[in-house]
Residue frames relative to the residue before (quaternion, step in Angstrom):
aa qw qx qy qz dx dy dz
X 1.0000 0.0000 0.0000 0.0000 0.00 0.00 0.00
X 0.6561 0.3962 -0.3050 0.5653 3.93 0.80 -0.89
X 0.5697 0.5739 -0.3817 0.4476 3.63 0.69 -0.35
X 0.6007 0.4826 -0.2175 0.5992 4.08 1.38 -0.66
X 0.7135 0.6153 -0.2537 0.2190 3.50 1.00 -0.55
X 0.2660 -0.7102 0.6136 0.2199 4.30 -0.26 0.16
X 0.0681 0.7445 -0.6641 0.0117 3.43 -0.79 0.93
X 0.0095 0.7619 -0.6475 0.0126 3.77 -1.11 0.64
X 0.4965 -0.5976 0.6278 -0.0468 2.66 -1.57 1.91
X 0.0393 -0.7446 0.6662 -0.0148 3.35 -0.80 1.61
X 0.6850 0.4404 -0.2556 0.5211 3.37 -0.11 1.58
X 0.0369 0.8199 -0.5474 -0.1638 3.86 -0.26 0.51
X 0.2734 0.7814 -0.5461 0.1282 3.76 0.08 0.28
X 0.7907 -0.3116 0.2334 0.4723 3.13 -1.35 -0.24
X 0.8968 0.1937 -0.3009 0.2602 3.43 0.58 -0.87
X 0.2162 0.6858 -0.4923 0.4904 3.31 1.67 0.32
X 0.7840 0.2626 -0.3373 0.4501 3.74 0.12 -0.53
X 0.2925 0.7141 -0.4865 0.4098 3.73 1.03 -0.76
X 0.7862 0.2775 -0.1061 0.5418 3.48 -0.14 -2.26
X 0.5027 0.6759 -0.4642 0.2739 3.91 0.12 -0.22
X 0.6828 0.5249 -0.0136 0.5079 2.49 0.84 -2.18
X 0.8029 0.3692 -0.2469 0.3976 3.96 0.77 -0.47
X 0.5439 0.5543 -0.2819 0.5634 3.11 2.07 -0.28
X 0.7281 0.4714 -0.2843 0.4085 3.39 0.95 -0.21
X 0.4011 0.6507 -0.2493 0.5946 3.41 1.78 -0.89
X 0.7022 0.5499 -0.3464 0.2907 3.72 0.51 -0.85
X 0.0218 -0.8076 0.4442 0.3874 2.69 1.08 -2.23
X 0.5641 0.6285 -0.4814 0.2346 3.23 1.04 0.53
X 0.5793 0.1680 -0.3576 0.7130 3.70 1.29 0.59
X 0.6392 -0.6395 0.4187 0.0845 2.58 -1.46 1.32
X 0.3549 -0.7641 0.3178 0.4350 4.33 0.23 0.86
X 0.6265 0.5695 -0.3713 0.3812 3.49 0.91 -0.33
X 0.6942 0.2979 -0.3253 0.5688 3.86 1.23 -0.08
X 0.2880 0.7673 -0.3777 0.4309 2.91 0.84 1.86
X 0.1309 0.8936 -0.4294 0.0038 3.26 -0.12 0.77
X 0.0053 -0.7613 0.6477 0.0300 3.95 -0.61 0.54
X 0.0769 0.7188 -0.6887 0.0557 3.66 -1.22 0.97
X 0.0848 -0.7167 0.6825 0.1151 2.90 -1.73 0.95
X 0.6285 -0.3200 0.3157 0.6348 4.31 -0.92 -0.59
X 0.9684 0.0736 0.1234 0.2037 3.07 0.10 -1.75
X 0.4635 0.7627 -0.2327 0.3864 2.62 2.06 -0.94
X 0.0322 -0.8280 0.5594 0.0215 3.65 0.06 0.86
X 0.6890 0.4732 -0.2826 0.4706 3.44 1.31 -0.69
X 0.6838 0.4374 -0.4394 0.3848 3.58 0.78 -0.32
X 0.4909 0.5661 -0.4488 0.4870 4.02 1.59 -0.81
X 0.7502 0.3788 -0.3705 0.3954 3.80 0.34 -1.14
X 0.5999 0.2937 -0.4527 0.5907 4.42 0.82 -0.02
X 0.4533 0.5423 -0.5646 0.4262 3.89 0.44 0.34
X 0.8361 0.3107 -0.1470 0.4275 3.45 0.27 -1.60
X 0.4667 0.6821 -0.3381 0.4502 3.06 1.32 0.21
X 0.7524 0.2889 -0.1935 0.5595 3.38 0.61 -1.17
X 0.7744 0.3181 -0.3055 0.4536 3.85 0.37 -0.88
X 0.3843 -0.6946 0.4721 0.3833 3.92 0.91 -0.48
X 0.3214 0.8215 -0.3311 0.3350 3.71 1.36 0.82
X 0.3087 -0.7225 0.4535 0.4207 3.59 -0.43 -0.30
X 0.2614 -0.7077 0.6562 0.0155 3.15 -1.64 0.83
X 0.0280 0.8171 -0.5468 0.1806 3.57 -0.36 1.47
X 0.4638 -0.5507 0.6193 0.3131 3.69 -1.17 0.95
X 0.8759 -0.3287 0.3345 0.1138 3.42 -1.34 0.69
X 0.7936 0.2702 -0.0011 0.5451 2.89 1.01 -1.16
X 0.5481 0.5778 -0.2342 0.5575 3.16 1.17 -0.68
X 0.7654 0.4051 -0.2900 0.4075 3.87 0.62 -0.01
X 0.4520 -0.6937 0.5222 0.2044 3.24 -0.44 1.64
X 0.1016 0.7800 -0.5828 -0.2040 3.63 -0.44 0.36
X 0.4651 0.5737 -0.5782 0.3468 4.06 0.69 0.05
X 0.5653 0.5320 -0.4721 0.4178 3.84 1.39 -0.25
X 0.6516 0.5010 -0.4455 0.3549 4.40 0.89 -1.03
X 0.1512 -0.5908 0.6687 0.4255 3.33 -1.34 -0.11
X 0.8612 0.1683 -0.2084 0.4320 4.17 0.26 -0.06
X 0.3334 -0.6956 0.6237 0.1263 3.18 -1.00 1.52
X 0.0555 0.7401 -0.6534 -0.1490 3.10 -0.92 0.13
X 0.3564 -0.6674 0.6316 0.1692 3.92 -0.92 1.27
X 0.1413 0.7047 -0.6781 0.1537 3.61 -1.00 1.42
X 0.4229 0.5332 -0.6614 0.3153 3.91 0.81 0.34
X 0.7114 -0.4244 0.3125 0.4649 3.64 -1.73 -0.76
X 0.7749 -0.2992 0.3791 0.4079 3.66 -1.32 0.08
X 0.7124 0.3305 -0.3345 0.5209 3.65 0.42 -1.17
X 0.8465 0.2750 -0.3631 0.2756 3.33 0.22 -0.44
X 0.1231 0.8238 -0.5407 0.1176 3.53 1.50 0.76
X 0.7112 0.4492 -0.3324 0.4266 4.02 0.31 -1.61
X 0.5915 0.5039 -0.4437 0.4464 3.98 0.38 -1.11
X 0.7115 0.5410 -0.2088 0.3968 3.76 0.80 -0.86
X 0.6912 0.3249 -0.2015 0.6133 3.36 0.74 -0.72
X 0.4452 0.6956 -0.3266 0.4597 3.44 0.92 -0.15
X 0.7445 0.2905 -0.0816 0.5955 3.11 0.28 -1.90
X 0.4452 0.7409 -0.3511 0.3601 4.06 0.52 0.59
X 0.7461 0.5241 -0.1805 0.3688 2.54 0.45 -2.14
X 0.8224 0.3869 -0.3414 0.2398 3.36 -0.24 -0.24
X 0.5230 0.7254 -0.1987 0.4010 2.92 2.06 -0.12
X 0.7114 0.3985 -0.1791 0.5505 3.28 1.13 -1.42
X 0.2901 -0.7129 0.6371 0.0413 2.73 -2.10 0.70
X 0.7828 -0.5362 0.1159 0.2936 3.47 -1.27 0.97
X 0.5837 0.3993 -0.3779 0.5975 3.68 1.92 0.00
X 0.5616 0.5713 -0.5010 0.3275 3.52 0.25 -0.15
X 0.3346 -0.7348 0.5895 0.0252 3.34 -1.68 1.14
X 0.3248 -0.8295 0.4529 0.0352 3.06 -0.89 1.56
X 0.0584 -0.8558 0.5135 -0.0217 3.72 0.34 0.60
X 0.0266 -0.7584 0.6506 0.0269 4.01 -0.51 1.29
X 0.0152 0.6273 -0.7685 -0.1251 3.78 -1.27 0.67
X 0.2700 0.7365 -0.5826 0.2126 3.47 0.74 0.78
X 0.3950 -0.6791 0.5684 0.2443 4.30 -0.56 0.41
X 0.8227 0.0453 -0.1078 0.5563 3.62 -0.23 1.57
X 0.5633 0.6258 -0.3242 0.4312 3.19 0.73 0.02
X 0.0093 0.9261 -0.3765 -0.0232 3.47 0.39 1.69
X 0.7959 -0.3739 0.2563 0.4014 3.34 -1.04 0.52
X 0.5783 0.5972 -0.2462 0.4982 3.57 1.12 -1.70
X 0.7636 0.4536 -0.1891 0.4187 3.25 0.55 -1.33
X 0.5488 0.5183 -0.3755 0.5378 3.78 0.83 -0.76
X 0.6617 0.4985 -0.3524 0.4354 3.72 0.38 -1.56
X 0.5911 0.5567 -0.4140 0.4115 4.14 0.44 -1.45
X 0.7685 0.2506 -0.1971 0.5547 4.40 0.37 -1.01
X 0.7385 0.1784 -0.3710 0.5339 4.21 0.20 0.35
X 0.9279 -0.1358 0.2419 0.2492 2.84 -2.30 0.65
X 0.4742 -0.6491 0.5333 0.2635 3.72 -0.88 1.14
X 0.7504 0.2908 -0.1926 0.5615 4.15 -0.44 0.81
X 0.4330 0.5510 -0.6492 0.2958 3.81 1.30 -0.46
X 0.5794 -0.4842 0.6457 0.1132 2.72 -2.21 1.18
X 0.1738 0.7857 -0.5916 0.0509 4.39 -0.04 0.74
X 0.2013 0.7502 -0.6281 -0.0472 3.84 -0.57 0.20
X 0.5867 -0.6373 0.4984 0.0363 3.42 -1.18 1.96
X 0.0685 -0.8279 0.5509 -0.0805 3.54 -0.15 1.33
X 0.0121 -0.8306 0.5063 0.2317 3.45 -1.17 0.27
X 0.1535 -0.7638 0.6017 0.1759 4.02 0.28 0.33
X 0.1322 0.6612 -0.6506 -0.3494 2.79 -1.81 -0.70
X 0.7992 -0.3600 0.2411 0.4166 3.51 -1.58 0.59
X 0.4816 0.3913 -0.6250 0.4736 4.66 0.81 0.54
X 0.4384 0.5679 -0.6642 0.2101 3.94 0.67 -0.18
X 0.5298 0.6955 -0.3832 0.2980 4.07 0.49 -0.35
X 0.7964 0.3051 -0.0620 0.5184 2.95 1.59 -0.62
X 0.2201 -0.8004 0.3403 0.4417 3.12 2.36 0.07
X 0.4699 0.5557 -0.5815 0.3636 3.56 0.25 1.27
X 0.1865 0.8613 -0.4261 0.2047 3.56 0.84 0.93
X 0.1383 0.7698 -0.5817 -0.2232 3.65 -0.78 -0.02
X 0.2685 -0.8342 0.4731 -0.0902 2.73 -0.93 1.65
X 0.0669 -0.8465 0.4944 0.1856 3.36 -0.82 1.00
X 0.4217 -0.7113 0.5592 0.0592 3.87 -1.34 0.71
X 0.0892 -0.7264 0.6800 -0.0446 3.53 -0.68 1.01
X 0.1818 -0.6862 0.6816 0.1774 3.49 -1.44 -0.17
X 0.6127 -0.5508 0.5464 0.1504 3.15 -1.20 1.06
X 0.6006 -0.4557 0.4666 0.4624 3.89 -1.59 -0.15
X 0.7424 0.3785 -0.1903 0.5190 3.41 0.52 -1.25
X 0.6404 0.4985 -0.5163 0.2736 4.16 -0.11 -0.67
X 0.3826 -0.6832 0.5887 0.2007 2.90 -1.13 1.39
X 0.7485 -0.3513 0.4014 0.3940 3.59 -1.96 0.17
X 0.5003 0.6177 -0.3905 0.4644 3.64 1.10 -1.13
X 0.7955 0.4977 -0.1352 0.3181 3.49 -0.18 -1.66
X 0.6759 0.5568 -0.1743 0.4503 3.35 1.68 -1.03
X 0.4829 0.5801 -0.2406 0.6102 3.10 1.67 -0.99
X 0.6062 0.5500 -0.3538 0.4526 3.64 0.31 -1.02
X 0.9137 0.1299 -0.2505 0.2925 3.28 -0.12 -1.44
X 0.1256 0.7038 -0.5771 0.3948 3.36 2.13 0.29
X 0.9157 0.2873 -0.1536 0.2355 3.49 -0.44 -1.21
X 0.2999 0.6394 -0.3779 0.5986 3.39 1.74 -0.31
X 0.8627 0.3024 -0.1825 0.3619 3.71 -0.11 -1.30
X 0.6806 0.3760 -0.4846 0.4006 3.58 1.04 -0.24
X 0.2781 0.6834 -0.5779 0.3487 3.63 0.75 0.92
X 0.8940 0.1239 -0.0041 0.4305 3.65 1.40 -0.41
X 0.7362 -0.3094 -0.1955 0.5692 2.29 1.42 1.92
X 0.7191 -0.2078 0.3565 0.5592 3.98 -0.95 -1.19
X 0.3199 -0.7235 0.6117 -0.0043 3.03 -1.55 1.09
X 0.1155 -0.8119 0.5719 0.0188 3.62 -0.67 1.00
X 0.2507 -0.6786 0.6556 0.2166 4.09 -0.74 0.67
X 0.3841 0.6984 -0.6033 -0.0257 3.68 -0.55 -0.22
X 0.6826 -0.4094 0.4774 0.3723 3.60 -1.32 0.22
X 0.4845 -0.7457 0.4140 0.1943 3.71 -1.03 0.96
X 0.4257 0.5851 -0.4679 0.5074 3.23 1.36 0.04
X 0.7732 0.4281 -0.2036 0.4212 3.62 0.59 -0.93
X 0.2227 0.7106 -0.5719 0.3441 4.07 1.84 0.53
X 0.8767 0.2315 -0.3502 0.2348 3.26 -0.17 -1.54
X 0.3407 0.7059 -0.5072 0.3583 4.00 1.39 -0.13
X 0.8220 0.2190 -0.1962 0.4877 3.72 0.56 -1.56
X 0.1275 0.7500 -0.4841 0.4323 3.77 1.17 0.83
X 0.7458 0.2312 -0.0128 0.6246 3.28 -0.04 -2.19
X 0.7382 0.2205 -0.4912 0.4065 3.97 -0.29 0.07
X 0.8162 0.5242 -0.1763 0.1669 3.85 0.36 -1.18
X 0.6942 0.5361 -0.0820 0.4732 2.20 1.25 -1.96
X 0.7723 0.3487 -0.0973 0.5220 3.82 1.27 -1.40
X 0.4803 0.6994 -0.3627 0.3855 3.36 1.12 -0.74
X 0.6169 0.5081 -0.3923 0.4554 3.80 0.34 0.23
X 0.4947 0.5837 -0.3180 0.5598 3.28 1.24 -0.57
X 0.6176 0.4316 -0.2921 0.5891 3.69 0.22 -1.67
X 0.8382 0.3081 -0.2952 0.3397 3.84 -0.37 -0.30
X 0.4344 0.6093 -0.3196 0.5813 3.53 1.56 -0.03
X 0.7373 0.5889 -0.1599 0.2897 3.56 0.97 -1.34
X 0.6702 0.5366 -0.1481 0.4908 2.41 2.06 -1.70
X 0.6830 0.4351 -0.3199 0.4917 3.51 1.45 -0.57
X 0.3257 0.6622 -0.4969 0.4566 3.43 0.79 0.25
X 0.7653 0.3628 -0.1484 0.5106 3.47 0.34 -1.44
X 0.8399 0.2263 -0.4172 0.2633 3.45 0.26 -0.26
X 0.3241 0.7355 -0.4577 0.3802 3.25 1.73 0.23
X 0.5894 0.6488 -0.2830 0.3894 3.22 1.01 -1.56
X 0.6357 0.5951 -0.2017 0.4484 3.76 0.73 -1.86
X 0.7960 0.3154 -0.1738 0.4865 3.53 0.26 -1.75
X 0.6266 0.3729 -0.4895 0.4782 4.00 0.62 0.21
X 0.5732 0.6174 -0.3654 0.3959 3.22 0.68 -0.42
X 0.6582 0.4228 -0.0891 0.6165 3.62 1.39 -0.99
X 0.6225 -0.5830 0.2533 0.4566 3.77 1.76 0.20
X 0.6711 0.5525 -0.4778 0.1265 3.34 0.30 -0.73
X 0.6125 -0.4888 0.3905 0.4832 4.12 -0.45 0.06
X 0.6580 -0.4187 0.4709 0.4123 3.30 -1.29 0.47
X 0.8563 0.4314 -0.1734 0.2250 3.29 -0.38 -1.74
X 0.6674 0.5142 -0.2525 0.4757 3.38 1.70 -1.08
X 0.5679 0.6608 -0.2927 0.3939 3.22 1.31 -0.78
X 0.5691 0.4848 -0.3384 0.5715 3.49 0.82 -1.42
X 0.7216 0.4382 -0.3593 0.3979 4.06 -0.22 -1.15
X 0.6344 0.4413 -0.4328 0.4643 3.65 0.68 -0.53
X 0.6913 0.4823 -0.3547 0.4046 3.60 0.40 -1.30
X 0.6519 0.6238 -0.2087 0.3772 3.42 0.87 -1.07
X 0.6470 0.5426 -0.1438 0.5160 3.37 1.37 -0.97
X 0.5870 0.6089 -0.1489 0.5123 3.42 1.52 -1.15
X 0.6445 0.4868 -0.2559 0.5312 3.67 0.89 -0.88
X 0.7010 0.5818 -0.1819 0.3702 3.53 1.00 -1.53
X 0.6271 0.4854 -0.1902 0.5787 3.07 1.68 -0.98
X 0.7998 0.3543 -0.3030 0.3782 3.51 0.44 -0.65
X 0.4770 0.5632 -0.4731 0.4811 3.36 1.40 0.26
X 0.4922 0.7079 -0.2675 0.4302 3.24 0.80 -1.17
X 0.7393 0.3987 -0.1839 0.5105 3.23 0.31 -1.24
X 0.7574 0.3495 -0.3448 0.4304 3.61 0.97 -0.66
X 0.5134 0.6122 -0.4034 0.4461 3.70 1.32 0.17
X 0.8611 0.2029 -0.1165 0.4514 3.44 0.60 -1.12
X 0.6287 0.4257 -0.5187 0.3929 3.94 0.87 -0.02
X 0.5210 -0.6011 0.5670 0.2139 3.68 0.47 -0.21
X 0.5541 0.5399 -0.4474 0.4487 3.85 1.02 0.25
X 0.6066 -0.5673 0.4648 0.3067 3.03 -1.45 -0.10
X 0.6101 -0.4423 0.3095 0.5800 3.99 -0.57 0.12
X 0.7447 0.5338 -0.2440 0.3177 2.79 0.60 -1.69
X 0.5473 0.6543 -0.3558 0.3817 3.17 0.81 -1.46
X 0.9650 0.0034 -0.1154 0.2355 3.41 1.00 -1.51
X 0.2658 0.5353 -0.6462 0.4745 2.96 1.00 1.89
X 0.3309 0.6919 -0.5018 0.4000 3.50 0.71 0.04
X 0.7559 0.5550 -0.0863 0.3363 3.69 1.11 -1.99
X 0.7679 0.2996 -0.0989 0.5575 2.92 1.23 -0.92
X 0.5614 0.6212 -0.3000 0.4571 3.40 1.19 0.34
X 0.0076 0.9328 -0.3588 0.0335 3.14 0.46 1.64
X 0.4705 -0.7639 0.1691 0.4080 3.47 0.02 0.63
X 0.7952 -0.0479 -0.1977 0.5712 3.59 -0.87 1.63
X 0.2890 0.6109 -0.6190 0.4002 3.43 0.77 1.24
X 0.6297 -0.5783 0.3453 0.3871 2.92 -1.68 0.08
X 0.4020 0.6819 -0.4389 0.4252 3.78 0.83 -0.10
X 0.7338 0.3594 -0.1546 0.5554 3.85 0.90 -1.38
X 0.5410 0.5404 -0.4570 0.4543 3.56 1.16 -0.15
X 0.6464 0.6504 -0.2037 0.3430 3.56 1.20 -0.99
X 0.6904 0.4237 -0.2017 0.5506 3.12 1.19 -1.28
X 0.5168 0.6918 -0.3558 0.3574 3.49 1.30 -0.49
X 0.6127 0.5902 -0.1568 0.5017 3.25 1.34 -1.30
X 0.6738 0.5039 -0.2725 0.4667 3.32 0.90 -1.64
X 0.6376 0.5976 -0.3394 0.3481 3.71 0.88 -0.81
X 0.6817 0.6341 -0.1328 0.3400 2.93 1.09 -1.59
X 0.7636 0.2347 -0.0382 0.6003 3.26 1.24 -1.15
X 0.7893 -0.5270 0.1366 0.2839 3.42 0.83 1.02
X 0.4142 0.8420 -0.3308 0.1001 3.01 1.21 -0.69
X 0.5170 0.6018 -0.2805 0.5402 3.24 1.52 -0.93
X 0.7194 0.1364 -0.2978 0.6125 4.19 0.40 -0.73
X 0.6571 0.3658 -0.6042 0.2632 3.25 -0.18 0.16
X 0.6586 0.3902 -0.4667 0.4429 3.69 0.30 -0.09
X 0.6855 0.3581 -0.4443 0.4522 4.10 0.50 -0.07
X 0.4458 0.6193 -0.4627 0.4513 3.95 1.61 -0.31
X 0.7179 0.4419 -0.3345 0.4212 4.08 1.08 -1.38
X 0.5472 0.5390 -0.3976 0.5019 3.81 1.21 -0.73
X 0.8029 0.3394 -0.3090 0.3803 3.42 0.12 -0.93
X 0.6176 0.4619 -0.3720 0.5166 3.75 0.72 -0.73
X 0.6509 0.3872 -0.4258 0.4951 4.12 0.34 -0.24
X 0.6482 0.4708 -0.3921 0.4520 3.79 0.68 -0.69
X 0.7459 0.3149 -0.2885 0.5112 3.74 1.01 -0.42
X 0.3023 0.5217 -0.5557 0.5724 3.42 0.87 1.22
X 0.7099 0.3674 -0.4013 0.4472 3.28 -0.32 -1.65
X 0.8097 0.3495 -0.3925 0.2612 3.88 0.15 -1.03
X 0.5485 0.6401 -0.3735 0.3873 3.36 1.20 -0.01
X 0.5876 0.5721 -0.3431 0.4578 3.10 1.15 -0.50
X 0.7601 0.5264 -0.0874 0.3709 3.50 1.01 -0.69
X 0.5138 0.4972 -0.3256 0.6187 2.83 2.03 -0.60
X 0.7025 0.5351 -0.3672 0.2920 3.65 0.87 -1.04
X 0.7661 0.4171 -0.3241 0.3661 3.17 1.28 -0.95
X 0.5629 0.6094 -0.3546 0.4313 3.31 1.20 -0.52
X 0.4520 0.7159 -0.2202 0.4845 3.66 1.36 -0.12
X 0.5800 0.6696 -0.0877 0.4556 3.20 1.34 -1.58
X 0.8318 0.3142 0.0334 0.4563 2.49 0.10 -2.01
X 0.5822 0.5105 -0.4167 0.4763 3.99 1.17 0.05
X 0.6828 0.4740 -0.3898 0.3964 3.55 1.13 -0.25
X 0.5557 0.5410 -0.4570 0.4355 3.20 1.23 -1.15
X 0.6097 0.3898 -0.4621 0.5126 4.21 0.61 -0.92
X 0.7566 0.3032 -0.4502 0.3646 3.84 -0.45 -0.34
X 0.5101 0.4870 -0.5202 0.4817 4.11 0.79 -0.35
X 0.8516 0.2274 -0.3547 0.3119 3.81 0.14 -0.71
């Protein structure tokens, strides 16, 4: 059935391609019933359709009564001008799909068609490699059908999560951003071990390996973190010297300070627009 489907990417940015690039890797939609638009950017659609073999269309130029899934990938501010410039297009089977940050269902429904079908995605930018964790809301109106659908649409880039939309902006600050925070962290220790000699290139592969492994370890032993740093934490070794340090200098709040300060973005972003959009209803 997703293999019969047209899906079109409103937006070309990074993470519009992220999910491209794993939907196509998949093969379960086919790259030519592909679509990515942007206003103007003719040069980024033509190194789009370039790299994924997809189509790349100005805005206008994209029949949408032909897609059956939109997906919204431009920025947040420019969510209403977007859903706006829709409405008049879509019909009552057509699936709305936001990877927009804060950008709540309620709010999508308020600018499209009474019954649009919207469900409130979050990716983040390992979909490229379909190693995503992705979270999934449901709109008022999306049927089970539609959910299933983009269930499968989305494990083209990686693990799927259901969770209740109150709980978006929670996996926001851990999921959605949380690559970053681990990019950062290897930043620094790249920085440390060259500094102490080791080569760029070998370094990065070790650190890189190390992460891969310690996830790993949390996928398939069934323990708890703790449990296993607990294991490898021999007393006054050098492992417990480490965490010692890490305590000492924060390390522990600063990484629930970066979860919690991105999760209170995402809700700000929602409070601001939903804000908006209550005056414009009380001005008319």
């Amino acid at each position: 059935m997703l293999h019969e489907k047209t899906i079109a990417f409103i937006g070309a940015g990074s993470m519009a391609e992220a999910m491209i690039s794993g939907i196509v890797a998949a093969g379960k939609v086919p790259s030519k019933q592909i679509f990515v638009t942007n206003r103007t950017n003719t040069e980024r659609l033509q190194q789009l359709e370039a790299a994924y073999n997809i189509n790349g269309l100005v805005s206008q130029d994209l029949a949408l009564k032909n897609i059956d899934i939109i997906v919204l990938a431009m920025k947040p501010k420019d969510a209403e001008t977007a859903l706006q410039s829709i409405n008049d297009s879509l019909q009552p089977n057509q699936l709305v799909l936001s990877v927009l940050a804060g950008i709540t269902t309620t709010y999508m429904e308020q600018y499209l068609p009474v019954g649009q079908q919207v469900i409130r995605v979050m990716p983040n930018t390992s979909s490229m490699i379909r190693e995503s964790a992705t979270a999934i809301s449901a709109g008022s109106y999306t049927t089970n059908e539609n959910m299933f659908l983009a269930k499968e649409l989305l494990k083209s880039i990686g693990e799927v999560y259901e969770i209740p939309e109150d709980q978006m902006d929670i996996f926001t600050g851990v999921a959605g951003s949380g690559p970053a925070y681990i990019y950062y962290l290897m930043e620094h220790m790249e920085a440390t071990v060259q500094k102490a000699g080791l080569q760029e290139n070998l370094s990065r592969d070790i650190i890189a390996q190390m992460i891969i492994g310690a996830a790993k370890m949390i996928q398939q032993q069934g323990e708890t973190p703790s449990t296993l740093r607990e294991n490898v934490t021999s007393p006054n070794g050098t492992t417990a010297a480490g965490l010692a340090a890490l305590e000492k200098n924060g390390g522990g709040k600063a990484i629930s300070q970066a979860i919690k300060h991105a999760a209170k973005r995402s809700h700000e972003i929602s409070s601001q627009l939903e804000g908006k959009t209550a005056k414009k209803v009380q001005a008319v």
